[in-house]
N, CA and C atoms as an extended XYZ file, in Angstrom:
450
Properties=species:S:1:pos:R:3:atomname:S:1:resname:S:1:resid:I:1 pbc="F F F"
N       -12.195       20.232       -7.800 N   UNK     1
C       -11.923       18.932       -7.247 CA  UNK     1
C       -10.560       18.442       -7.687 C   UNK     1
N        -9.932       17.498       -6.428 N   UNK     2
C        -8.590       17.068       -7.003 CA  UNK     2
C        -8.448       15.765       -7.667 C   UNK     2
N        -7.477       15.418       -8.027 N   UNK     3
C        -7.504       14.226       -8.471 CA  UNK     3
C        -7.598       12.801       -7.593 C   UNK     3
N        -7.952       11.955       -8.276 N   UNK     4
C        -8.627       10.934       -7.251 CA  UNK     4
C        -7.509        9.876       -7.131 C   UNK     4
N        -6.965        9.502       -6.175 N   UNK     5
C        -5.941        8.600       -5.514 CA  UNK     5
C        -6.644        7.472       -6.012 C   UNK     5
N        -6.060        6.293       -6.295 N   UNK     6
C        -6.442        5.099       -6.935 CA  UNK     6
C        -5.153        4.445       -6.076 C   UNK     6
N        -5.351        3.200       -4.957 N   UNK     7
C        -4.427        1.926       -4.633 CA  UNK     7
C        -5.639        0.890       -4.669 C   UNK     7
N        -4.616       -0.345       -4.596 N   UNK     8
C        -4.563       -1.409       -5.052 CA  UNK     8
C        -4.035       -1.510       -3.418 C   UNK     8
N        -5.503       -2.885       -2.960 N   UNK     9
C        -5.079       -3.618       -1.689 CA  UNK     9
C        -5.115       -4.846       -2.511 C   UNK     9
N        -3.843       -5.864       -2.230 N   UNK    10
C        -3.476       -6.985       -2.443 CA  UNK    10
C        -3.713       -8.144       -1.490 C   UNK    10
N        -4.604       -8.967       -1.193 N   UNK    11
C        -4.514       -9.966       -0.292 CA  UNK    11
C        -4.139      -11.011       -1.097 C   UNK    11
N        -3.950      -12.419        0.233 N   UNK    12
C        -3.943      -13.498        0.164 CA  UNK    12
C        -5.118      -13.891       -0.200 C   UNK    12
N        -4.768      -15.408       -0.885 N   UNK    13
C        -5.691      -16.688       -1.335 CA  UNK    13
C        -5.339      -17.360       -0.573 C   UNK    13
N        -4.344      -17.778        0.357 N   UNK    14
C        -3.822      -18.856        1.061 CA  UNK    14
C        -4.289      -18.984        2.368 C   UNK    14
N        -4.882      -20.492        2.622 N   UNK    15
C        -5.797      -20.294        4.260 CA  UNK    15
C        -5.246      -21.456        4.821 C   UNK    15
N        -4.364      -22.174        4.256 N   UNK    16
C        -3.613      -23.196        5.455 CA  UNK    16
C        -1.853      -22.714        6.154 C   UNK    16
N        -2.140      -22.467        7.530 N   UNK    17
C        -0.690      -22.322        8.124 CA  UNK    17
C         0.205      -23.594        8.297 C   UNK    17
N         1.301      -23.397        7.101 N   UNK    18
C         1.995      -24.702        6.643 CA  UNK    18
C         1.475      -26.118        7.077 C   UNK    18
N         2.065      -27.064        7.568 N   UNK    19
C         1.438      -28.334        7.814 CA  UNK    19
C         0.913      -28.399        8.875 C   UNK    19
N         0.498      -26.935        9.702 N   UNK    20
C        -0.215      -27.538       11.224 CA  UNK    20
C        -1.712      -28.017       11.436 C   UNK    20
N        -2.243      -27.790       10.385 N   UNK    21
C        -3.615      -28.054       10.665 CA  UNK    21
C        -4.504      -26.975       10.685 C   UNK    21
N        -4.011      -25.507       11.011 N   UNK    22
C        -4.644      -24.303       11.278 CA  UNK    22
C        -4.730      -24.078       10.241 C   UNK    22
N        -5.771      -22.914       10.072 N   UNK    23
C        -6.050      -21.687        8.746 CA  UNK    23
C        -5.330      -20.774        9.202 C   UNK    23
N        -5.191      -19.971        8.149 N   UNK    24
C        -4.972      -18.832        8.277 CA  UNK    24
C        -5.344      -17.690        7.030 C   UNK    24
N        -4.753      -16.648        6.476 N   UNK    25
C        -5.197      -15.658        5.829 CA  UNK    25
C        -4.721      -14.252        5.786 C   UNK    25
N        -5.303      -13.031        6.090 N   UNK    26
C        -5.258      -12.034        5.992 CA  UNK    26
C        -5.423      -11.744        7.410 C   UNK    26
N        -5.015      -11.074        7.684 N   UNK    27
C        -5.364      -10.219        9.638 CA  UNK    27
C        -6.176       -8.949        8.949 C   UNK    27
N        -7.440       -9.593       10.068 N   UNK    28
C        -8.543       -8.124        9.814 CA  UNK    28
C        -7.893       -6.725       10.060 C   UNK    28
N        -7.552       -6.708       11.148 N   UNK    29
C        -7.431       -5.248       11.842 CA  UNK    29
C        -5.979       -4.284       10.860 C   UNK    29
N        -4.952       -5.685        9.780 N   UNK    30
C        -3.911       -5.070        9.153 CA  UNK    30
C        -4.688       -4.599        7.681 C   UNK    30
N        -5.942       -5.183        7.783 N   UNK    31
C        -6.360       -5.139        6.137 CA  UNK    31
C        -7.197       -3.574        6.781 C   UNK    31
N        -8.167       -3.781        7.194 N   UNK    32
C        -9.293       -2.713        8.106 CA  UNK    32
C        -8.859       -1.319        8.135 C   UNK    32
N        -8.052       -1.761        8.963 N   UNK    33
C        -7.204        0.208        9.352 CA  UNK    33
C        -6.850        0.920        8.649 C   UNK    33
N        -5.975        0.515        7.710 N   UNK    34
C        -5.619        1.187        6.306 CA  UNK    34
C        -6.743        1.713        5.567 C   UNK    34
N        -7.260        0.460        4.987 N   UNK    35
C        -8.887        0.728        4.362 CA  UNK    35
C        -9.553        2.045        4.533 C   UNK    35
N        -9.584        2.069        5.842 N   UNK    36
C       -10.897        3.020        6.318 CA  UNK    36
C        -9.859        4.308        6.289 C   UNK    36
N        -8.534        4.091        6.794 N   UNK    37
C        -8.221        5.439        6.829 CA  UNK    37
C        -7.931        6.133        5.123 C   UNK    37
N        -7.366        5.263        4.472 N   UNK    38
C        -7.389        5.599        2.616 CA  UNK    38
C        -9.535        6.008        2.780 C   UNK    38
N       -10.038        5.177        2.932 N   UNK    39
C       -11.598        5.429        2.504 CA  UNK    39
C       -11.650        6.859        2.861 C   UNK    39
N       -11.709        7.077        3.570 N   UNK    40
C       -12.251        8.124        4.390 CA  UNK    40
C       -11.652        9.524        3.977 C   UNK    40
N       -10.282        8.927        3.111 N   UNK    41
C        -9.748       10.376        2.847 CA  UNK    41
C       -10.333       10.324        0.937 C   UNK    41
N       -11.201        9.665        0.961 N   UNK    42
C       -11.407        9.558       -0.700 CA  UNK    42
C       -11.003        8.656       -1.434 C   UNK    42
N        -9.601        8.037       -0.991 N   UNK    43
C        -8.879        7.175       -1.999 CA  UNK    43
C       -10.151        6.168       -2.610 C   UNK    43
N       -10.028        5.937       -3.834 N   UNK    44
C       -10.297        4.998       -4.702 CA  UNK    44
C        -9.828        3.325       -4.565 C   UNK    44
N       -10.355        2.374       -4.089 N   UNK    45
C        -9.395        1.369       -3.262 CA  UNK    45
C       -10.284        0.282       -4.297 C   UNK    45
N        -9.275       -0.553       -4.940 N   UNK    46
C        -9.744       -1.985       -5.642 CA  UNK    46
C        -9.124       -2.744       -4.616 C   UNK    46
N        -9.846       -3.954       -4.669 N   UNK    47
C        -8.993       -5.338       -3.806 CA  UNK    47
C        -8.684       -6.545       -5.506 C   UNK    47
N        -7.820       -7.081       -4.541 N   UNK    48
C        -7.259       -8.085       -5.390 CA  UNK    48
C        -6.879       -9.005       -4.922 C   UNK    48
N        -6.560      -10.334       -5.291 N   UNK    49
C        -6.020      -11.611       -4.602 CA  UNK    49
C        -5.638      -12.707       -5.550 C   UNK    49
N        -5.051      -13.774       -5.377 N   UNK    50
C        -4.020      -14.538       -6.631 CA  UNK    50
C        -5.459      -15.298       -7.431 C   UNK    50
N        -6.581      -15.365       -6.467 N   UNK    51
C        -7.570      -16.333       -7.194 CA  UNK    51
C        -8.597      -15.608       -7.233 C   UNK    51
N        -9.075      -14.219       -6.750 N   UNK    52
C       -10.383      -13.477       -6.702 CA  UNK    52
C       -11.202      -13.943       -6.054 C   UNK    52
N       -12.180      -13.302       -5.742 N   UNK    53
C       -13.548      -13.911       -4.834 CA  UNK    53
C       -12.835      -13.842       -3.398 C   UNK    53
N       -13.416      -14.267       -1.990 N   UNK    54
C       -12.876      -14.042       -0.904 CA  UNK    54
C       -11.758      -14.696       -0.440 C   UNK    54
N       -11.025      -13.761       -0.225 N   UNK    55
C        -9.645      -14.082        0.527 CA  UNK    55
C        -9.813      -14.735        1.764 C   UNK    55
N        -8.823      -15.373        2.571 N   UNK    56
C        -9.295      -16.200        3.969 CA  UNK    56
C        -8.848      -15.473        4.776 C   UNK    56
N        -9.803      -15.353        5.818 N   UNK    57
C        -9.419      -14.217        6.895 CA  UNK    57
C        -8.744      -15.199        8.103 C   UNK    57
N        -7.968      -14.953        8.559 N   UNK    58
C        -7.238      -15.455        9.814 CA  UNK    58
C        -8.127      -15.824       10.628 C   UNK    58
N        -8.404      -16.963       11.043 N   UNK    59
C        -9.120      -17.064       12.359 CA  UNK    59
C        -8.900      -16.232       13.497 C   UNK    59
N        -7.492      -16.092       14.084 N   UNK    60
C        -7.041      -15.747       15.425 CA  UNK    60
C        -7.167      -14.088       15.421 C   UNK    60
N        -6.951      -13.781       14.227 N   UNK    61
C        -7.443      -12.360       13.764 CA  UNK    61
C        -9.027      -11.267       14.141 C   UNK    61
N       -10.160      -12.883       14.359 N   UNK    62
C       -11.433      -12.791       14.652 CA  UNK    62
C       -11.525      -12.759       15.989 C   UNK    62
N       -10.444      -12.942       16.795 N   UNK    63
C       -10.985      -13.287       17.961 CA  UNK    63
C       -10.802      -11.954       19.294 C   UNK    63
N       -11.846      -12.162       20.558 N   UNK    64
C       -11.782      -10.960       20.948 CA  UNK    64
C       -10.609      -10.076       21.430 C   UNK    64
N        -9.611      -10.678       21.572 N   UNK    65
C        -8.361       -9.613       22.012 CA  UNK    65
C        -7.593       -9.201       20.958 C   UNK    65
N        -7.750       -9.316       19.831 N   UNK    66
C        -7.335       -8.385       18.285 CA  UNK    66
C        -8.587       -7.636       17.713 C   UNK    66
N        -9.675       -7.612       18.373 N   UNK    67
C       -10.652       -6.472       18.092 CA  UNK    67
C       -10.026       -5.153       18.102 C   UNK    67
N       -10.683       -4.300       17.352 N   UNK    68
C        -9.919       -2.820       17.274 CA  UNK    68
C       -11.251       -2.449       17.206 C   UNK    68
N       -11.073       -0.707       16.866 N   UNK    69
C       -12.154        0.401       16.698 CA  UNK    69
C       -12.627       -0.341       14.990 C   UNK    69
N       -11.473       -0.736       14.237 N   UNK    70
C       -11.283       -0.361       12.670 CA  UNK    70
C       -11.920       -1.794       12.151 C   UNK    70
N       -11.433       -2.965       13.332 N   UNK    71
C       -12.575       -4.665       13.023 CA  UNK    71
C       -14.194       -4.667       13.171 C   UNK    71
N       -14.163       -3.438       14.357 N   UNK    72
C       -15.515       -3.514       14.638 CA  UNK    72
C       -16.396       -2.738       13.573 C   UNK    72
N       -15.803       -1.895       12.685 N   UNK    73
C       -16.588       -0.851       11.629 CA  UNK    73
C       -16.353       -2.325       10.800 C   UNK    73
N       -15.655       -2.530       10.648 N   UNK    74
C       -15.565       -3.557        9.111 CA  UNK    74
C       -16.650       -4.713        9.855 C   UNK    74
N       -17.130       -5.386       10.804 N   UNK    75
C       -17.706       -6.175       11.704 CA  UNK    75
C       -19.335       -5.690       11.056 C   UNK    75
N       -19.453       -4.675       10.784 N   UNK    76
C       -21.031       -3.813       10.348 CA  UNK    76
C       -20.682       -3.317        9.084 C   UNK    76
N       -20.128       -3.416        8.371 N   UNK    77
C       -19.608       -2.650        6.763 CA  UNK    77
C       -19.961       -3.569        5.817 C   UNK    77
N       -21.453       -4.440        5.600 N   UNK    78
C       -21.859       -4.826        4.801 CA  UNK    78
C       -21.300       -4.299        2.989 C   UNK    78
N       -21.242       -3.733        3.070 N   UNK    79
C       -20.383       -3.150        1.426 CA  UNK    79
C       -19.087       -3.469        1.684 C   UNK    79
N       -18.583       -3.525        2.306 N   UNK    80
C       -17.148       -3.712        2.189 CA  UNK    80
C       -16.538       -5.474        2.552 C   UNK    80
N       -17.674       -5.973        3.235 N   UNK    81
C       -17.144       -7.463        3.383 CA  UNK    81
C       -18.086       -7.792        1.767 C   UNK    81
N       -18.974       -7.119        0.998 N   UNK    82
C       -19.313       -8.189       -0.059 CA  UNK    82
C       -18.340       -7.306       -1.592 C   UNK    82
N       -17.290       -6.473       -0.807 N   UNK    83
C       -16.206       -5.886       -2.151 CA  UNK    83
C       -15.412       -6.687       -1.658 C   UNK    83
N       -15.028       -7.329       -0.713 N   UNK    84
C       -13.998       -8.062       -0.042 CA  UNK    84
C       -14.531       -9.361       -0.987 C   UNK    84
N       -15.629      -10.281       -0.683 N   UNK    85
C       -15.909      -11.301       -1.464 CA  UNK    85
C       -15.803      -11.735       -2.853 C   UNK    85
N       -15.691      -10.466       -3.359 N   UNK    86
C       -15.541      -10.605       -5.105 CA  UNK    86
C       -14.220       -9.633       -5.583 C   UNK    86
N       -13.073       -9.656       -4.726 N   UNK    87
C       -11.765       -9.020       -4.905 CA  UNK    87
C       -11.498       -9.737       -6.696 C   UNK    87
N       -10.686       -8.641       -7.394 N   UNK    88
C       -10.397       -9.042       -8.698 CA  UNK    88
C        -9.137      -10.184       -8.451 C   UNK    88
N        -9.261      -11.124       -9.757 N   UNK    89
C        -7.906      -11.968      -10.033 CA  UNK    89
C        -6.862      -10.924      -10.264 C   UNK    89
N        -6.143      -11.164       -9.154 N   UNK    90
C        -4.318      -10.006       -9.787 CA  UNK    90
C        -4.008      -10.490      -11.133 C   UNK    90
N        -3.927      -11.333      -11.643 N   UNK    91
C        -3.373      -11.288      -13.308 CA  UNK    91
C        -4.170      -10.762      -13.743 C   UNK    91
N        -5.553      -10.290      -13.446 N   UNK    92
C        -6.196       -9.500      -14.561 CA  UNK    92
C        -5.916       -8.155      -14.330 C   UNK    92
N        -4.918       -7.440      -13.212 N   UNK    93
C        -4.802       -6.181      -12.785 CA  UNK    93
C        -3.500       -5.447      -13.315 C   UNK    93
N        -3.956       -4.016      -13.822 N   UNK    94
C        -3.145       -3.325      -14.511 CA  UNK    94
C        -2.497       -2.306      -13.629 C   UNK    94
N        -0.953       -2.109      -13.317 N   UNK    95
C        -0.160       -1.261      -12.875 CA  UNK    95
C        -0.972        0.323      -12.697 C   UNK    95
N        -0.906        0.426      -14.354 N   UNK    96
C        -1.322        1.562      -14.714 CA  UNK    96
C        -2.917        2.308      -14.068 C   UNK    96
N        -3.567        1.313      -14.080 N   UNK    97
C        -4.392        2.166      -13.311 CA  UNK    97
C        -4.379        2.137      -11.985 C   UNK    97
N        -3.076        2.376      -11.207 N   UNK    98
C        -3.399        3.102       -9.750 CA  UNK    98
C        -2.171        3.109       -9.649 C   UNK    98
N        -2.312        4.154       -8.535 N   UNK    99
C        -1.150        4.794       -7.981 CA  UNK    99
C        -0.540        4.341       -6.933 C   UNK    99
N        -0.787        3.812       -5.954 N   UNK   100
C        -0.257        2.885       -5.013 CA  UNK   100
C        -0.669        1.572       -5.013 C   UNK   100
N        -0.102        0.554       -4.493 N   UNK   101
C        -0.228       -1.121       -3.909 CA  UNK   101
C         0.013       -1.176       -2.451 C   UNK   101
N        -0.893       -1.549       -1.352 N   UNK   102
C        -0.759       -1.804       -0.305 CA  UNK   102
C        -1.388       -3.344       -0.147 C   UNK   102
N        -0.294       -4.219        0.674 N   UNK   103
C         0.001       -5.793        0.790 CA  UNK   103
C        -0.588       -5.819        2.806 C   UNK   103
N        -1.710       -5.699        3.086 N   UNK   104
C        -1.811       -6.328        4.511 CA  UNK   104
C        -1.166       -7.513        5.019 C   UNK   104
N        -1.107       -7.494        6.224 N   UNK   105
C         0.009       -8.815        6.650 CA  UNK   105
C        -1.565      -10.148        7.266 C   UNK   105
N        -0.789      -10.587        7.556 N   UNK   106
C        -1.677      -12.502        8.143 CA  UNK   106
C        -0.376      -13.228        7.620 C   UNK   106
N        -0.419      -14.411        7.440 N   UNK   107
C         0.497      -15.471        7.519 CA  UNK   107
C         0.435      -16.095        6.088 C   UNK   107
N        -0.670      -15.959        5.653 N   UNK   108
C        -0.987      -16.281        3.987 CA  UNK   108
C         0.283      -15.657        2.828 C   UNK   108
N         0.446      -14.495        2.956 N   UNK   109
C         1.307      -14.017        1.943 CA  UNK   109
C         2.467      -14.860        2.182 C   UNK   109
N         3.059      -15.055        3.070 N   UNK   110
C         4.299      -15.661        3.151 CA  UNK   110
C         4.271      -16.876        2.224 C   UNK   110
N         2.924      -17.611        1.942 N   UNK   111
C         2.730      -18.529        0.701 CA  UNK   111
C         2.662      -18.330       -0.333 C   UNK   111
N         1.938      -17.680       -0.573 N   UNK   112
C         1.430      -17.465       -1.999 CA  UNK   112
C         1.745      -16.095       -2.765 C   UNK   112
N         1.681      -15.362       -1.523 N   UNK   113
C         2.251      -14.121       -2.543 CA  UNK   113
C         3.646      -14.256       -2.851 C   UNK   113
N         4.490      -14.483       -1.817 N   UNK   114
C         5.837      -14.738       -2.253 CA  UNK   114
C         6.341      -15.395       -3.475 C   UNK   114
N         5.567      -16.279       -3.685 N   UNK   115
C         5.415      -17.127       -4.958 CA  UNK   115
C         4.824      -16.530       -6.459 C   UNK   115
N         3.657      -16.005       -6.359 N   UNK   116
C         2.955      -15.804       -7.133 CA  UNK   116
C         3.311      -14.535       -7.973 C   UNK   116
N         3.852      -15.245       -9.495 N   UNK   117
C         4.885      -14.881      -10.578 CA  UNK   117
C         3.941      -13.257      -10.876 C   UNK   117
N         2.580      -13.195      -10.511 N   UNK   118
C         1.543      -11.438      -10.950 CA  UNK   118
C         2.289      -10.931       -9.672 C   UNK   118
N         2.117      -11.587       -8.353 N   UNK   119
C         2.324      -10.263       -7.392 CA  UNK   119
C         3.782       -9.846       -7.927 C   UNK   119
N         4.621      -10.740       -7.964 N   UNK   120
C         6.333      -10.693       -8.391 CA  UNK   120
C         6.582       -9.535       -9.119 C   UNK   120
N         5.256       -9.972      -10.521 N   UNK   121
C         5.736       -9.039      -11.665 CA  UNK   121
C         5.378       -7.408      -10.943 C   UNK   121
N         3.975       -7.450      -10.074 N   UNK   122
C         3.304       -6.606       -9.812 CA  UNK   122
C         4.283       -5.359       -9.047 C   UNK   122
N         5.131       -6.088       -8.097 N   UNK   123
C         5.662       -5.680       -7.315 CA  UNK   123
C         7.234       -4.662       -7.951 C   UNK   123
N         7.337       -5.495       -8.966 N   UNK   124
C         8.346       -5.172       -9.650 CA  UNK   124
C         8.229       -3.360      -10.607 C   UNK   124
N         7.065       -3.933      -11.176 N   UNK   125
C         6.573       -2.427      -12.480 CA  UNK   125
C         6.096       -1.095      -10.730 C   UNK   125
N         5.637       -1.436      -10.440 N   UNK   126
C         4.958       -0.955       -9.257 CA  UNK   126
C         6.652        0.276       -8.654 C   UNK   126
N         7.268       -0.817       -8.228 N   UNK   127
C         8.508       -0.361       -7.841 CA  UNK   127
C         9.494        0.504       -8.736 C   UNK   127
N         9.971       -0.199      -10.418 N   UNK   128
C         9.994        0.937      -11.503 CA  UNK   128
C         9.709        2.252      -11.831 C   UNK   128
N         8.022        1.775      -11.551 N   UNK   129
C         7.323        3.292      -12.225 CA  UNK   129
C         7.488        4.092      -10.916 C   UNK   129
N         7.721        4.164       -9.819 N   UNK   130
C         7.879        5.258       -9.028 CA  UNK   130
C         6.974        4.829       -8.049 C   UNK   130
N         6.262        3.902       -7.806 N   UNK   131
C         4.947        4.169       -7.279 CA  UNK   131
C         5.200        3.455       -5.909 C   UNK   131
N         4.254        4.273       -4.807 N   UNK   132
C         4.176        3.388       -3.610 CA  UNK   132
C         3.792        2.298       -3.392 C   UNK   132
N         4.889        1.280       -2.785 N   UNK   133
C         4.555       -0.179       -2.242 CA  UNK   133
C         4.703       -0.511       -0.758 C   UNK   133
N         3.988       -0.742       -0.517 N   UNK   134
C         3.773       -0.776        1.228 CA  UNK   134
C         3.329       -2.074        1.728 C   UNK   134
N         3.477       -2.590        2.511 N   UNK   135
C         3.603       -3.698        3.603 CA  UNK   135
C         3.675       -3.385        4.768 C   UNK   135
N         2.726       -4.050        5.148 N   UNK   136
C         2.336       -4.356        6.914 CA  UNK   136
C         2.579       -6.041        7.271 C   UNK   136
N         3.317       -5.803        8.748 N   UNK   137
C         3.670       -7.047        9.278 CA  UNK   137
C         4.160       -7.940        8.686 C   UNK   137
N         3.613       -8.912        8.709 N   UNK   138
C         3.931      -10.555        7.648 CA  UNK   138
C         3.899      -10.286        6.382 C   UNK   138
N         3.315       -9.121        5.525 N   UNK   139
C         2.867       -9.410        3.966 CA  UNK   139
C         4.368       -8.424        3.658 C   UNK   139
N         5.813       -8.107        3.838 N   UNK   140
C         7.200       -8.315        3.474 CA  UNK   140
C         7.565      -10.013        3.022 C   UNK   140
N         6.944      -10.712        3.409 N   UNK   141
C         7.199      -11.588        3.075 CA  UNK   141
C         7.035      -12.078        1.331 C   UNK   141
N         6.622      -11.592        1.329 N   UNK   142
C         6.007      -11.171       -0.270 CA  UNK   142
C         7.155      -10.877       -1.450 C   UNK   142
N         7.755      -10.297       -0.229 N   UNK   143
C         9.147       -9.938       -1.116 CA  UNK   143
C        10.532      -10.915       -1.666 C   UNK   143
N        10.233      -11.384        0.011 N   UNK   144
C        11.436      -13.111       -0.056 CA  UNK   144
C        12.017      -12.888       -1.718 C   UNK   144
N        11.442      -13.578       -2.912 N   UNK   145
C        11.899      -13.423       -4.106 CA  UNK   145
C        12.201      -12.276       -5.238 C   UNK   145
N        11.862      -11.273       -4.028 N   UNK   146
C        12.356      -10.154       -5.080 CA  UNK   146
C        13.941       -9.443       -4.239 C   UNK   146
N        14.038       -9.687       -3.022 N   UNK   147
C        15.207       -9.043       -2.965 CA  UNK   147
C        16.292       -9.466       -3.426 C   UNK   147
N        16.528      -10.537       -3.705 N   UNK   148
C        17.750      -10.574       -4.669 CA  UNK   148
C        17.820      -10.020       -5.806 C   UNK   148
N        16.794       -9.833       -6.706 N   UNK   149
C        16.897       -8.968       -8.330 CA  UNK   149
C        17.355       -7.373       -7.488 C   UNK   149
N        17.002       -6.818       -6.467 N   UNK   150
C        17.306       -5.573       -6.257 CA  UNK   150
C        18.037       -5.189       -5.681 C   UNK   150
């Protein structure tokens, strides 16, 4: 047997889209797809988020014309929406144990992760030690405060 791939999916805590009145969150189908395709090949996958417990899923994300093959498995994946519900606090999360960080996009990161001094640091040692950091869609936004140090 080979060795076991260990990433780190990073969501949002953030569920208001700036002052409009809407929620927002994580986009199912950017968090989903990845997931299943890392699952499926074995990877070892922790979730994480700035406050733990469930992240906010995008409303518009739920709705029927952003359905995929990969919303509708997660739609019936009872284990995976109640690992989704109890995602670890990122300050309690260590570099060292995993080998990649993957950041799904929704509109949330552009708040809070961008901000939030663990993803910052996270993003930073992550990037150092060699290791893959990846972003989908909106969750670059994440970065806003790190491209100037680099």
């Amino acid at each position: 047997m080979g060795t076991i791939i260990k990433v780190l999916i990073v969501l949002t805590s953030h569920s208001d889209l700036g002052n409009t009145g809407q929620k927002t969150g994580f986009w199912i189908e950017e968090f989903a797809a990845p997931y299943y395709v890392l699952a499926d090949a074995g990877v070892q996958i922790t979730l994480a988020s700035p406050k733990g417990g469930q992240p906010p899923i995008d409303p518009k994300s739920e709705m029927a014309d952003s359905q995929t093959k990969a919303t509708h498995r997660f739609d019936k994946d009872d284990a995976l929406k109640n690992q989704l519900a109890h995602t670890l606090i990122l300050s309690d999360v260590k570099v060292e144990d995993y080998d990649a960080v993957f950041y799904p996009g929704g509109h949330g990161p552009l708040w809070d992760l961008a901000n939030d001094k663990n993803s910052i640091a996270l993003i930073e040692s992550f990037y150092t030690h060699k290791k893959p950091v990846v972003f989908v869609c909106h969750a670059p936004g994440a970065l806003v405060n790190e491209i100037v140090k680099w």
